[in-house]
Backbone bond lengths (Angstrom), bond angles and torsions (degrees), N, CA, C in turn:
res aa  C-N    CA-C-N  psi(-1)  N-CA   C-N-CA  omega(-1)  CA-C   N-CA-C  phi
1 X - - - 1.466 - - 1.526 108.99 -
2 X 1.310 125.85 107.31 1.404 144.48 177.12 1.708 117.12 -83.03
3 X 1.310 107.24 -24.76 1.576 110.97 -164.05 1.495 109.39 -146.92
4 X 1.321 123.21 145.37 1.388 132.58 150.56 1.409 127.35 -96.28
5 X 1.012 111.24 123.55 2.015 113.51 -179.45 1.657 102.12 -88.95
6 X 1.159 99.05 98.70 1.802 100.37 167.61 1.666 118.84 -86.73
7 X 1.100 110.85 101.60 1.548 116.46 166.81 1.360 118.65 -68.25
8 X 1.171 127.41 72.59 1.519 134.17 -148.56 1.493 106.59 -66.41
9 X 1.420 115.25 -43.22 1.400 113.29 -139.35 1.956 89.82 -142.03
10 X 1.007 123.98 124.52 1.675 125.31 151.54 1.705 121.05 -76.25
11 X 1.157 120.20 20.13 1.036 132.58 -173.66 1.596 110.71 -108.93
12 X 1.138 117.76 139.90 1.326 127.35 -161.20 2.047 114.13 -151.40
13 X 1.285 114.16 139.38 1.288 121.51 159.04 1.318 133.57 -101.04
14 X 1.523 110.43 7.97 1.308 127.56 175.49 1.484 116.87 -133.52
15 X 1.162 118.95 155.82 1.662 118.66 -174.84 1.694 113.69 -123.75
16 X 1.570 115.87 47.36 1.505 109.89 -152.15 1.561 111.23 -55.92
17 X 1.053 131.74 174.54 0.801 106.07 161.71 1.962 130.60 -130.04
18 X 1.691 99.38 58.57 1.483 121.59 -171.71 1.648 85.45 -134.53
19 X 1.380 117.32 6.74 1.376 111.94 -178.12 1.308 104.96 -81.68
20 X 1.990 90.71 141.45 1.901 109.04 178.25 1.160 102.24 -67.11
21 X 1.298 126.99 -47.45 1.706 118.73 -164.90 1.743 110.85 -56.37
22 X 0.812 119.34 129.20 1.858 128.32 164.36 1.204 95.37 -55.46
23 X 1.499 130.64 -61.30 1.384 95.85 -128.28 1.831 76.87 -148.63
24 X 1.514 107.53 160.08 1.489 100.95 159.53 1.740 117.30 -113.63
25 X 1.195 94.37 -171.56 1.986 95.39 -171.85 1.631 94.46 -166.92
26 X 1.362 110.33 170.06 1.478 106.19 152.41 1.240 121.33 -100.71
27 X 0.944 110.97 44.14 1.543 120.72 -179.04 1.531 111.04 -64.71
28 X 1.284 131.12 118.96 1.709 120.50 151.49 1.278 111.10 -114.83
29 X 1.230 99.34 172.61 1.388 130.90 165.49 1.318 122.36 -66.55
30 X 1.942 118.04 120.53 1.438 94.77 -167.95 1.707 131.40 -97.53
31 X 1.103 137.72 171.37 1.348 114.46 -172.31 1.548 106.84 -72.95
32 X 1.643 127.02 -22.62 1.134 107.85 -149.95 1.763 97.12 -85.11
33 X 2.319 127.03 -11.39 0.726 119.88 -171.20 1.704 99.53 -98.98
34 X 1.483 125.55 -14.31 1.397 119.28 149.91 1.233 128.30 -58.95
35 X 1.422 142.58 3.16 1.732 144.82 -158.23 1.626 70.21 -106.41
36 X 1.546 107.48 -79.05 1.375 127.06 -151.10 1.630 116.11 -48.67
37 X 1.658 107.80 -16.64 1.508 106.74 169.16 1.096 120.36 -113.60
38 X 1.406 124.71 -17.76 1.775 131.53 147.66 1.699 97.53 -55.10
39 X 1.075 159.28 -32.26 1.281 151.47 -164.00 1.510 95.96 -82.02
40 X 1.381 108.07 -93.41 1.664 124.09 178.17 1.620 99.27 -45.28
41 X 1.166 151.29 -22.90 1.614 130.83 151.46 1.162 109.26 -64.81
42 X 1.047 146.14 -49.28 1.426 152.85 -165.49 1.419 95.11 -53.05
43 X 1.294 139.85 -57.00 0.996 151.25 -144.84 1.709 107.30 -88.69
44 X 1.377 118.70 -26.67 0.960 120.80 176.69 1.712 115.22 -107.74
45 X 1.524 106.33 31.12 1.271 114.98 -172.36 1.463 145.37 71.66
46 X 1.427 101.74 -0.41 1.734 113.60 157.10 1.345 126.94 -50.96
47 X 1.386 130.77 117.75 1.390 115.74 173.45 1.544 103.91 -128.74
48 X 0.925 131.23 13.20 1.429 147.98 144.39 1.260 138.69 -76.29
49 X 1.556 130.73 129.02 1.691 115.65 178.45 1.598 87.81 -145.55
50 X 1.424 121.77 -164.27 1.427 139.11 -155.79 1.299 99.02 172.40
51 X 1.188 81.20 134.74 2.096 88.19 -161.93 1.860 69.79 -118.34
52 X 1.467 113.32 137.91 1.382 145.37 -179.63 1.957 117.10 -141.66
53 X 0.959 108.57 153.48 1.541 104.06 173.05 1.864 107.09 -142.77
54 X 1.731 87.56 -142.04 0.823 138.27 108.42 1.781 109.67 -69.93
55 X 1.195 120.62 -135.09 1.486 134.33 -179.18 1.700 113.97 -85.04
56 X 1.411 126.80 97.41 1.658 128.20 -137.47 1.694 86.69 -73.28
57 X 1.352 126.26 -17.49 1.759 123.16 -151.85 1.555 86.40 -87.86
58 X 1.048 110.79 -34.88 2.054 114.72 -172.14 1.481 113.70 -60.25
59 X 1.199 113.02 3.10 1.457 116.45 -165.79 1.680 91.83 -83.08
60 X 1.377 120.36 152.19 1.835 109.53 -176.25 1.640 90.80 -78.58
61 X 1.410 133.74 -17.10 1.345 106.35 -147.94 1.345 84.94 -118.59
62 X 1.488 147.81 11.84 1.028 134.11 169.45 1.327 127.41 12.48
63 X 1.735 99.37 -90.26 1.463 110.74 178.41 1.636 109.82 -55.64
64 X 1.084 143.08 -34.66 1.540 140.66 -176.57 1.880 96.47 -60.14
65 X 1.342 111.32 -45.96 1.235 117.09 175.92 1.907 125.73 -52.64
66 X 1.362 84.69 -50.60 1.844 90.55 163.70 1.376 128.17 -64.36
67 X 1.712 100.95 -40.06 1.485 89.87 155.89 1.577 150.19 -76.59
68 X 1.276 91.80 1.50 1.683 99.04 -175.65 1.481 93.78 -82.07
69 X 1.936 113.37 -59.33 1.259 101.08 -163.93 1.701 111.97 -53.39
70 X 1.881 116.84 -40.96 1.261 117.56 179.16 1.819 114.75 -32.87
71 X 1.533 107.42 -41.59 1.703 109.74 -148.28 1.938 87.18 -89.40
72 X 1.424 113.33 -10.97 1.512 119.22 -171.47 1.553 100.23 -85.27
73 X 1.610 119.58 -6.18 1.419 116.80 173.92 2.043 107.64 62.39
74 X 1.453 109.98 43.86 1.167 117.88 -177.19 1.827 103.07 -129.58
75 X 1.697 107.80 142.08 1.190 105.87 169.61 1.700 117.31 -91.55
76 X 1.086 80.87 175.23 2.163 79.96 -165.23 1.496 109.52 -138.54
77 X 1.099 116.41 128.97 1.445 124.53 163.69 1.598 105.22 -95.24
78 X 1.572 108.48 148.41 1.498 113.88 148.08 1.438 132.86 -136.43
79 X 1.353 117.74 154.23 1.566 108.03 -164.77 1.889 98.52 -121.96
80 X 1.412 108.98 130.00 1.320 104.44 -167.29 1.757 96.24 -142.55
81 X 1.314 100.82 171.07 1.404 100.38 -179.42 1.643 106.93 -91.78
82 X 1.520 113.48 -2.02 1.698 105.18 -176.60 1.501 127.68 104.90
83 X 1.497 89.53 -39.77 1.487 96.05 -174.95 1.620 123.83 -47.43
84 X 1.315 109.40 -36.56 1.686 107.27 -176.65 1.643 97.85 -131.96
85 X 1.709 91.23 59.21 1.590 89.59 151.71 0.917 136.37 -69.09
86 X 1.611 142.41 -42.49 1.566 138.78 149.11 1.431 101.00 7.27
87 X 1.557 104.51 -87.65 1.390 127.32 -175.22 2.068 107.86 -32.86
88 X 0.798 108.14 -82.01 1.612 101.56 152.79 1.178 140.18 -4.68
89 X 1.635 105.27 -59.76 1.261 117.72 166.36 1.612 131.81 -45.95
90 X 1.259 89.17 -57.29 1.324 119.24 178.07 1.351 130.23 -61.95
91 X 1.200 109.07 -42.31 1.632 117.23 154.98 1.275 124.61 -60.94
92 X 1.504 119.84 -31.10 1.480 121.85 -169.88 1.185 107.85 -128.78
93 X 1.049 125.45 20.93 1.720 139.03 160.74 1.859 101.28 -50.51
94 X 1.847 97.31 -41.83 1.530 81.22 -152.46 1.556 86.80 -83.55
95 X 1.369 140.83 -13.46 1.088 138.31 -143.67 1.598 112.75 -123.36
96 X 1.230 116.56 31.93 1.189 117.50 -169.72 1.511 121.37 -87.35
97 X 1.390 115.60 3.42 1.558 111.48 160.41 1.351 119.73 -78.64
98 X 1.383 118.58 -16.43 1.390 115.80 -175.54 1.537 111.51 -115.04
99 X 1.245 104.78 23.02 1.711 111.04 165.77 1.843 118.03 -119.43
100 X 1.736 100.49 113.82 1.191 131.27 -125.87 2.082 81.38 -90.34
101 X 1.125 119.29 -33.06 1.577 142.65 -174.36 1.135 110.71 -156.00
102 X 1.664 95.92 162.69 1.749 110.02 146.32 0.982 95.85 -131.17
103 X 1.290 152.13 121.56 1.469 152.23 126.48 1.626 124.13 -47.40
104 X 1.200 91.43 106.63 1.902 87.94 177.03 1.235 107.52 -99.30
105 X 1.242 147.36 147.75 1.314 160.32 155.91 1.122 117.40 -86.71
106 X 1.548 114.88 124.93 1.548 140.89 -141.80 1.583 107.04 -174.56
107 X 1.815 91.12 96.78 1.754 92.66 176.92 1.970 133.13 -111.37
108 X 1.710 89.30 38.09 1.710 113.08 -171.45 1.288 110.00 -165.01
109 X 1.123 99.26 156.25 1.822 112.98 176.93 1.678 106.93 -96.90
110 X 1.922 116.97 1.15 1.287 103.50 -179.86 1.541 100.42 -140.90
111 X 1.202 133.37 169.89 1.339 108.64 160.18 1.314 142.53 -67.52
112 X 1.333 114.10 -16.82 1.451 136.23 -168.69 1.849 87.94 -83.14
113 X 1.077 124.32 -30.27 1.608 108.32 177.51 1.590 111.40 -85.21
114 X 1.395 106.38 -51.11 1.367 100.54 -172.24 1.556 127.48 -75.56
115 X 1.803 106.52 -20.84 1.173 116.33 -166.46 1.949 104.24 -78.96
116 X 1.508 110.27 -1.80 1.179 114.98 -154.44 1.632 104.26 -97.85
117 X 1.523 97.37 -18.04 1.579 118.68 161.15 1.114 138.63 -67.01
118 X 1.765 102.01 -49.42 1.285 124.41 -163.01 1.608 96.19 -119.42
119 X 1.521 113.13 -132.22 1.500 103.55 176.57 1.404 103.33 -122.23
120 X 1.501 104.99 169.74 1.409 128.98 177.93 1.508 122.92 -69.60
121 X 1.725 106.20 90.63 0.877 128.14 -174.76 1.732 129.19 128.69
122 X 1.428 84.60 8.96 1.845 89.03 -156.94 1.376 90.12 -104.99
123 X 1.159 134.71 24.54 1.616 123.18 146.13 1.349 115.43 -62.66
124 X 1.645 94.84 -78.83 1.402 98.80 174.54 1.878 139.97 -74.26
125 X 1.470 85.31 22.50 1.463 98.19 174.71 1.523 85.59 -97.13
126 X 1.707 137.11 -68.57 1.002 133.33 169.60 1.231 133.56 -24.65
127 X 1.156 129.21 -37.85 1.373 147.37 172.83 1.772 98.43 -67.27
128 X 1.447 116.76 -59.33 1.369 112.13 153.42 1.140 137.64 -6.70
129 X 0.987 117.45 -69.31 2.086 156.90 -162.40 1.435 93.67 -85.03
130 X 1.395 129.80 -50.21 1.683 118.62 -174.99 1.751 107.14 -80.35
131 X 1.175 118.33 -40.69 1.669 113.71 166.55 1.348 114.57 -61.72
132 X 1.437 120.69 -28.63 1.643 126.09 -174.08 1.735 101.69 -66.97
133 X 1.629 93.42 -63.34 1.886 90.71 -172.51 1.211 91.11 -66.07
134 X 1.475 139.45 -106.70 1.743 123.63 163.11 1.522 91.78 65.09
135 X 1.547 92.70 -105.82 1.402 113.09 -162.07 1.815 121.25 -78.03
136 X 1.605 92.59 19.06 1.360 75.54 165.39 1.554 96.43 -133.75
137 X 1.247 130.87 21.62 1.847 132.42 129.70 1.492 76.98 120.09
138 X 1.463 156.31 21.40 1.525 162.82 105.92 1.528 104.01 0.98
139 X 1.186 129.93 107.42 1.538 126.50 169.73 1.514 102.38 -79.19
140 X 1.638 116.05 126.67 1.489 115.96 -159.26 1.786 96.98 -111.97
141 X 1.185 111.24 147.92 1.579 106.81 151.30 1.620 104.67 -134.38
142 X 0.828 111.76 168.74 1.860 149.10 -173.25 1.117 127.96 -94.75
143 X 1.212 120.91 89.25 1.892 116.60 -158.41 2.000 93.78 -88.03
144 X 1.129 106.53 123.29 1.831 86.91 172.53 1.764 87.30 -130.18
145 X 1.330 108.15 150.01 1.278 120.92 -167.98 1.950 98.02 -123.02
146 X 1.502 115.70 108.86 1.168 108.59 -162.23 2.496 104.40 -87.62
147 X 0.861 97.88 136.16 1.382 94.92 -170.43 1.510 87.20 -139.88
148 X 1.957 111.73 172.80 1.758 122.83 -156.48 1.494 94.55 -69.26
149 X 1.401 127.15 -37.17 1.364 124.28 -177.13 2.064 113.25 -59.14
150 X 1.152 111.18 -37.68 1.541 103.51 -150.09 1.628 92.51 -103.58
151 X 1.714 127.69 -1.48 1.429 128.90 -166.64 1.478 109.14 -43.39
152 X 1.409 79.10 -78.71 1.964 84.17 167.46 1.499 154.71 -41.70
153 X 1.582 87.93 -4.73 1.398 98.43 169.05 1.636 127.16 -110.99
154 X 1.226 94.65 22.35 1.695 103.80 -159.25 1.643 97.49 -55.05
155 X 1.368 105.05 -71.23 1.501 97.80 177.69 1.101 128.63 -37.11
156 X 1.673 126.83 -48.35 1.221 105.70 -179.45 1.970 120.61 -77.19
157 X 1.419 93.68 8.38 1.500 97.61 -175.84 1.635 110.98 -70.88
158 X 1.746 89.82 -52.09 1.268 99.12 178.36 1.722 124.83 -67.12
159 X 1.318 112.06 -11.84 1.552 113.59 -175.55 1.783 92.73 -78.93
160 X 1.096 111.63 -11.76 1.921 104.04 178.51 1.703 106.90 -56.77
161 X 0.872 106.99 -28.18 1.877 112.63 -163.59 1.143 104.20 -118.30
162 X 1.359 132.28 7.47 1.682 125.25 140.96 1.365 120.01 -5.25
163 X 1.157 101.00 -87.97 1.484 103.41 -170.23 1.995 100.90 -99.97
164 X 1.054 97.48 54.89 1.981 100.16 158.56 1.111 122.56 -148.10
165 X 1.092 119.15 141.47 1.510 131.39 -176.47 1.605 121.46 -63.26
166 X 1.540 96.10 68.57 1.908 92.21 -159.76 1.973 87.15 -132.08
167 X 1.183 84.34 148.08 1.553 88.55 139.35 1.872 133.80 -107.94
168 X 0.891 127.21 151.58 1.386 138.38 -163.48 1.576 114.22 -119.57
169 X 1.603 110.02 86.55 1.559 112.26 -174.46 1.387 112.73 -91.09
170 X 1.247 115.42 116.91 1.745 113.41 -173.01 1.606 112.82 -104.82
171 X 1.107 102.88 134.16 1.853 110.30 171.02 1.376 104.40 -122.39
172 X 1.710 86.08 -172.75 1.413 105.57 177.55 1.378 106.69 -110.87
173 X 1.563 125.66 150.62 1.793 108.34 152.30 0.739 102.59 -35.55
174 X 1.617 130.55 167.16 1.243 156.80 100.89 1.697 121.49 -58.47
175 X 1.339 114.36 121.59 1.708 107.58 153.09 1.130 107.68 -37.99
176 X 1.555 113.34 148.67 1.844 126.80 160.17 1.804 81.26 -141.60
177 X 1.191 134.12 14.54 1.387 110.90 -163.31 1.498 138.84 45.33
178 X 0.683 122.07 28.30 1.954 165.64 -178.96 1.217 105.97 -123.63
179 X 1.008 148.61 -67.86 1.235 130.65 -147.59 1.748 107.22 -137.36
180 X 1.356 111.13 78.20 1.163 119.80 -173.20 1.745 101.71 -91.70
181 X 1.259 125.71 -13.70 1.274 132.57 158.55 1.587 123.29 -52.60
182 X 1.317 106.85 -32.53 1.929 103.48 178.38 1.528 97.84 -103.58
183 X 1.428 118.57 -13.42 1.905 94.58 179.28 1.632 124.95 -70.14
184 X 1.435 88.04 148.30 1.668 100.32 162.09 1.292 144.65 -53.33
185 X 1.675 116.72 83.01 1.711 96.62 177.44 1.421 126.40 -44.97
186 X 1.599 119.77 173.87 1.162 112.41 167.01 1.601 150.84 -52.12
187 X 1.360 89.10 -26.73 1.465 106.61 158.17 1.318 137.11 -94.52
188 X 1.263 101.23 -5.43 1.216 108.08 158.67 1.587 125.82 -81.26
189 X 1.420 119.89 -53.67 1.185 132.43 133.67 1.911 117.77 -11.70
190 X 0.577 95.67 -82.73 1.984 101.65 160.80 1.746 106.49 -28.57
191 X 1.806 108.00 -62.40 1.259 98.83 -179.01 1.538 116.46 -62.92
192 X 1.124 121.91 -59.61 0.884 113.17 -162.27 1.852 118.48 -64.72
193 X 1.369 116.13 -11.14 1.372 111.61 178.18 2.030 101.09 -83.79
194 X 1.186 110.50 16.85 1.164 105.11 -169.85 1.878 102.74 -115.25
195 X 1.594 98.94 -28.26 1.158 105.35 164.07 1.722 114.93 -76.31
196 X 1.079 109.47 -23.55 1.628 106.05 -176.19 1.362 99.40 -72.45
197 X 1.349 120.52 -45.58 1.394 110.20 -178.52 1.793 117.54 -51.35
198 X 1.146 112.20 -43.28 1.285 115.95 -177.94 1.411 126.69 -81.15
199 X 1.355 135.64 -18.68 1.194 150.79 116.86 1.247 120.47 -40.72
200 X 1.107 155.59 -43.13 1.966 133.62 135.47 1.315 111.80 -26.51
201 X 1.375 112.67 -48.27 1.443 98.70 -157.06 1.984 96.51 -70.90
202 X 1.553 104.77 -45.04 1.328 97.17 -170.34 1.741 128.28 -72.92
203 X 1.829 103.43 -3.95 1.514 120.39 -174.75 1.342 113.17 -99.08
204 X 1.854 109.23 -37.24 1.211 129.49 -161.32 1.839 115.02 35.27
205 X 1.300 117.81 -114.96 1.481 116.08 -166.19 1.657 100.90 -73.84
206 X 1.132 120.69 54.68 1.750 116.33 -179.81 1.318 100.08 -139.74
207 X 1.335 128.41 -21.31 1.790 140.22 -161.33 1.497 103.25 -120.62
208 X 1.253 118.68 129.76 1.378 113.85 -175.74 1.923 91.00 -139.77
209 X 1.634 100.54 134.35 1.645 90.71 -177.50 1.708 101.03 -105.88
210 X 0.960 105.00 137.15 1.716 115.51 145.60 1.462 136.16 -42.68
211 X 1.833 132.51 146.58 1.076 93.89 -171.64 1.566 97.54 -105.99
212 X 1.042 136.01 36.24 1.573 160.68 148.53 2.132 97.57 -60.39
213 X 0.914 87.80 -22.32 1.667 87.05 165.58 1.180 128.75 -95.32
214 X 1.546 110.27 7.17 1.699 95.60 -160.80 1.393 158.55 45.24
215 X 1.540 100.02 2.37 1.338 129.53 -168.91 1.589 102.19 -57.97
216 X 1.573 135.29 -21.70 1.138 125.51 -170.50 1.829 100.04 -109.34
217 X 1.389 126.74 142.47 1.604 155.87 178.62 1.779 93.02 -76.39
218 X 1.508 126.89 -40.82 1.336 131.38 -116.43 1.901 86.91 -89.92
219 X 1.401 111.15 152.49 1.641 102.60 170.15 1.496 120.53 -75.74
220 X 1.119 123.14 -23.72 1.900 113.53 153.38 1.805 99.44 -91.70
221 X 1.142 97.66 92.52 1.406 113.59 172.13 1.926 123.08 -80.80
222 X 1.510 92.64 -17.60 1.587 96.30 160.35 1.432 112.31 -129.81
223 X 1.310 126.35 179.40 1.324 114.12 -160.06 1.673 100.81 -96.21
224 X 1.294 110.76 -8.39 1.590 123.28 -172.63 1.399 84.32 -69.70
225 X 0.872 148.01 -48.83 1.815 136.80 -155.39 1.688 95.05 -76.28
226 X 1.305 131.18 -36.04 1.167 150.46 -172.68 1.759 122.10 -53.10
227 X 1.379 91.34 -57.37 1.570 120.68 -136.76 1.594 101.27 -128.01
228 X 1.874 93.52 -52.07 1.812 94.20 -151.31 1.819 122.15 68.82
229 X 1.139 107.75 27.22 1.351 109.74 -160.49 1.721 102.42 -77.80
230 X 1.289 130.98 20.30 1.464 116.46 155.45 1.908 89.59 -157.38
231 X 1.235 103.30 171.48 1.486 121.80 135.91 1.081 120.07 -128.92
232 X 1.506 124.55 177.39 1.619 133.51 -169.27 1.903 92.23 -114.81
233 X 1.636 104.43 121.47 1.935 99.65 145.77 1.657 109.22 -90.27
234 X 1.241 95.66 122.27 1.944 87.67 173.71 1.761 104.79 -73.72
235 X 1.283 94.23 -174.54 1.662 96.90 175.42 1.279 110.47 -89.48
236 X 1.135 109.34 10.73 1.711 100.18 171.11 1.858 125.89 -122.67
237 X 1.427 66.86 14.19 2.084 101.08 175.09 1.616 118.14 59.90
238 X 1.406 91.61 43.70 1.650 109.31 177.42 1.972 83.94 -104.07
239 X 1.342 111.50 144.18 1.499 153.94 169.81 1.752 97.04 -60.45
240 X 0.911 142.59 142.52 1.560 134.22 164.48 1.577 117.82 -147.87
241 X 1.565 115.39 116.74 1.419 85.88 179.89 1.399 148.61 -40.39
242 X 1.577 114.65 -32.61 1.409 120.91 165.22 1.366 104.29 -138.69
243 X 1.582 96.76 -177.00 1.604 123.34 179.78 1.584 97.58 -61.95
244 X 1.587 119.08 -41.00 1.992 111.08 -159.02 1.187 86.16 -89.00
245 X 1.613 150.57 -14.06 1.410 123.25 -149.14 1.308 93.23 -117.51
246 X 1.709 142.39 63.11 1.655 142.72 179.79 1.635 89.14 -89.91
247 X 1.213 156.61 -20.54 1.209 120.64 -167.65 1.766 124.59 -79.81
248 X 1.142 129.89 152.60 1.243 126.36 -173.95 1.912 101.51 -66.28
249 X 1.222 120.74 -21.23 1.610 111.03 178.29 1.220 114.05 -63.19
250 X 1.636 120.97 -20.52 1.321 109.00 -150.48 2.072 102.46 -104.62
251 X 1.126 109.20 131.49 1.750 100.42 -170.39 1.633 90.84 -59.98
252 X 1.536 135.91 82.14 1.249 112.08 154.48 1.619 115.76 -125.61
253 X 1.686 101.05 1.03 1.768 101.56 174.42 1.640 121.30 -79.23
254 X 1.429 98.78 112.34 1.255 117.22 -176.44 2.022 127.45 -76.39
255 X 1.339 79.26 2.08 1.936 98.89 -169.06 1.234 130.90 163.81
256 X 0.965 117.68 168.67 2.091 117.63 175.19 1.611 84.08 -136.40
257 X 1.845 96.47 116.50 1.709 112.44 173.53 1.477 97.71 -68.35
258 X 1.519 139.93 -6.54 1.284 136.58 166.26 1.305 133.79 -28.97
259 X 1.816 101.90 -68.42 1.041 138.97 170.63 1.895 131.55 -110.58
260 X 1.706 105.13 9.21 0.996 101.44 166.34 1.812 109.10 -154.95
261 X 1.669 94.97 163.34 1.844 80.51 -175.75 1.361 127.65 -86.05
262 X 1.501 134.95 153.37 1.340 126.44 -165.91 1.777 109.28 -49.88
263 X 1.581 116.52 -16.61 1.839 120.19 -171.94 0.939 97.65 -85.39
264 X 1.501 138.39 -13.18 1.236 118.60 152.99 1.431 142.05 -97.64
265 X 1.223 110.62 -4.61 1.692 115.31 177.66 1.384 97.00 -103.31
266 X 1.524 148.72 -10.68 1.399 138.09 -170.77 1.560 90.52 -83.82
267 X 1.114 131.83 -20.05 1.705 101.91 -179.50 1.413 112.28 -107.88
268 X 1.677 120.05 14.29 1.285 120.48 166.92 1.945 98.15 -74.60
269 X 0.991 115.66 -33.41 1.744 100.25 166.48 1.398 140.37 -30.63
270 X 1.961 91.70 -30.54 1.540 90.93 -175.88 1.876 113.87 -75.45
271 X 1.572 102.08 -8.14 1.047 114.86 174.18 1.898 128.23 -58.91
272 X 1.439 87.91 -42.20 1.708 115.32 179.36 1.582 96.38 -63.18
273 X 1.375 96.29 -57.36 1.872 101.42 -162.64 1.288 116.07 -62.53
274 X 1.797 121.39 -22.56 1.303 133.26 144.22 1.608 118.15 -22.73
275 X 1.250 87.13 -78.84 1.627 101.70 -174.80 1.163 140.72 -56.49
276 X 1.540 97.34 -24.41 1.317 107.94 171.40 1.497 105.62 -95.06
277 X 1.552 127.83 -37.41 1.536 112.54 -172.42 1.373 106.32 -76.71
278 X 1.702 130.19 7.03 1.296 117.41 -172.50 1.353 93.44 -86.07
279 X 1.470 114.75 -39.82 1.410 110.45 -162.29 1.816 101.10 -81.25
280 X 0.988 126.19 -29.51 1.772 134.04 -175.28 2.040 73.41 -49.21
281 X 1.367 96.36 -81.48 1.921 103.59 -155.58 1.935 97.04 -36.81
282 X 1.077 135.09 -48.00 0.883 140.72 173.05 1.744 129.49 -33.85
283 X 1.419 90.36 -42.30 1.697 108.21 170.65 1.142 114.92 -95.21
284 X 1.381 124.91 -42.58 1.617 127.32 156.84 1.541 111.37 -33.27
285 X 0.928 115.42 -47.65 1.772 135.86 -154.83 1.857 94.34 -70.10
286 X 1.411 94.99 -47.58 1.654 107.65 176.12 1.440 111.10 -102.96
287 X 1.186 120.93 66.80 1.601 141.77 -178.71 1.287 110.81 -2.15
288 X 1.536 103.67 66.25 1.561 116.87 162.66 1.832 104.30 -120.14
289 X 1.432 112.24 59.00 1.321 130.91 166.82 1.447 112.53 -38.60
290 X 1.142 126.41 -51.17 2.054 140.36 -171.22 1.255 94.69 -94.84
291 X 1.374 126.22 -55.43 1.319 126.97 -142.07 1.278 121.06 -57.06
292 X 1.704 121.19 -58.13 1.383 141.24 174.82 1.106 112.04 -75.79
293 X 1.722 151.39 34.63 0.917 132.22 -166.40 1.825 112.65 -131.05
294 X 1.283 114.92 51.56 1.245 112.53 -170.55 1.661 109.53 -167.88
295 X 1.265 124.35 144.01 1.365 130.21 -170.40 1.523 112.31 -31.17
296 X 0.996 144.34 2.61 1.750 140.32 -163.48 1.652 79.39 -113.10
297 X 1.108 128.10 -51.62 1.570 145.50 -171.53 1.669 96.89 -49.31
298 X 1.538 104.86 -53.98 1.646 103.81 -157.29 1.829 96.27 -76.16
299 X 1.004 95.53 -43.14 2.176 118.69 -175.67 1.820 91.48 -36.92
300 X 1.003 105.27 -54.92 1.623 129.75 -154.69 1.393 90.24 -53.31
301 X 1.255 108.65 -63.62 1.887 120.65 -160.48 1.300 73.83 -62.01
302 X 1.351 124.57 -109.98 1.772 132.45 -140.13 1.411 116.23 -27.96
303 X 1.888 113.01 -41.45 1.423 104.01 -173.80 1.707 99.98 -76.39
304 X 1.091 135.87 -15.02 0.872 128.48 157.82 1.618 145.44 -51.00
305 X 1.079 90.14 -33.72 1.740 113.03 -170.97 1.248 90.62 -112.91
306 X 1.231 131.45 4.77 1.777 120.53 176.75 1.704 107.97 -118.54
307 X 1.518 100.26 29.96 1.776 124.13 -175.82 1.402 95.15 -122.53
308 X 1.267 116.34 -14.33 1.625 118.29 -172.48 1.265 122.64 -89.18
């Protein structure tokens, strides 16, 4: 485990609607249960985190937040929708050796596609936010979240960043049961893992896929079954196996850093990874090789077994 995903804040300025979160709140994350898991990670060799939300800048204590991780001697990524990059700027102007990304989230090549997702205007506010960090020497990547509306445009999505110094991370929706209007049928799903293949070949080190895509056959189909290479703190300082699995339905909370120490909830994981590779071997076994192999797959088992 290299990294922590901090979901700082449940607070949000946008309402997309391919978004994992159900529901919003003003809920944050507090500093005194962020010290206590930047400490006990530190210790077990993390020097990575990712500040995630809702919207990570909405948090009131933001800046108190940059400085803890700063004084914790950890680099930081953040993933934002763009909108109040200024604000961004400005905070991490002074701090820009130890910011690892910015990920902006961007789900169209026009506004009329993406803005129809997200909100009205946040293309070209986004477009904003990647010339802003851009130009202030910020290594940027590109979150695009592929859903039934935007399939068809993948290519021309990706010809936007031709000539820019970005990377381009592509997923799939996820179910939340909400929004059964932007998911992928099966054949669609099919297409588009057929376009990912062919877009690597033509992007190579610029395109990075998700495993919300299904793009991998293999039985550790994400690298978490693999590696364990992150966990999630939610904002309410519950432990989570990943970044997609924050809802309380799904069996993936492994602890509250509140009341217990990170050496003991990191090996309740091997529990999760159980559950899900029993059932992966299970579908393999019944020649569903493609089929089961992507976050809706893993979601499925836990909320399932967290009814039991």
């Amino acid at each position: 485990m290299d990294k922590v995903i901090l979901n700082i804040t449940n607070r949000c300025n946008f309402r997309c609607k391919t978004c994992i979160r159900k529901s919003r709140s003003s809920e944050d994350l507090s500093l005194g249960n962020l010290k206590k898991l930047l400490h006990q990670a530190q210790k077990m060799g993390v020097n990575k985190v990712v500040l995630t939300g809702g919207e990570p800048i909405l948090h009131p204590r933001f800046e108190s937040i940059l400085k803890t991780i700063q004084k914790s001697q950890m680099s930081f990524g953040i993933v934002t929708n763009g909108w109040l990059h200024e604000k961004y700027a400005e905070h991490l102007k002074f701090r820009k050796e130890d910011v690892r990304f910015m990920a902006v989230s961007l789900d169209g090549h026009t506004s009329r596609i993406n803005d129809s997702n997200r909100k009205k205007g946040s293309f070209d506010r986004a477009l904003d936010a990647v010339n802003n960090f851009l130009s202030m020497g910020l290594p940027v990547r590109i979150s695009h979240i592929v859903n039934k509306h935007n399939l068809g445009h993948l290519t021309k999505f990706m010809s936007l960043w031709r000539n820019k110094k970005v990377l381009v991370n592509i997923g799939k929706v996820i179910a939340t049961g909400s929004n059964e209007d932007e998911l992928l049928s099966k054949d669609q799903t099919v297409i588009l893992r057929t376009q990912l293949k062919t877009l690597k070949l033509a992007y190579r080190n610029k395109i990075m896929v998700t495993t919300s895509t299904g793009a991998s056959s293999d039985l550790l189909f994400c690298p978490q079954f693999a590696t364990l290479g992150s966990l999630t703190l939610r904002f309410d300082g519950k432990v989570v196996f990943c970044c997609d699995a924050l809802r309380d339905s799904f069996d993936a909370v492994l602890g509250d850093i509140a009341t217990e120490e990170l050496s003991q909830i990191v090996p309740r994981s091997g529990r999760v990874i159980g559950q899900v590779l029993s059932e992966r071997i299970s579908s393999m076994i019944n020649g569903k090789f493609q089929q089961d192999n992507d976050c809706d797959f893993c979601i499925d088992v836990l909320n399932k077994r967290s009814k039991h």
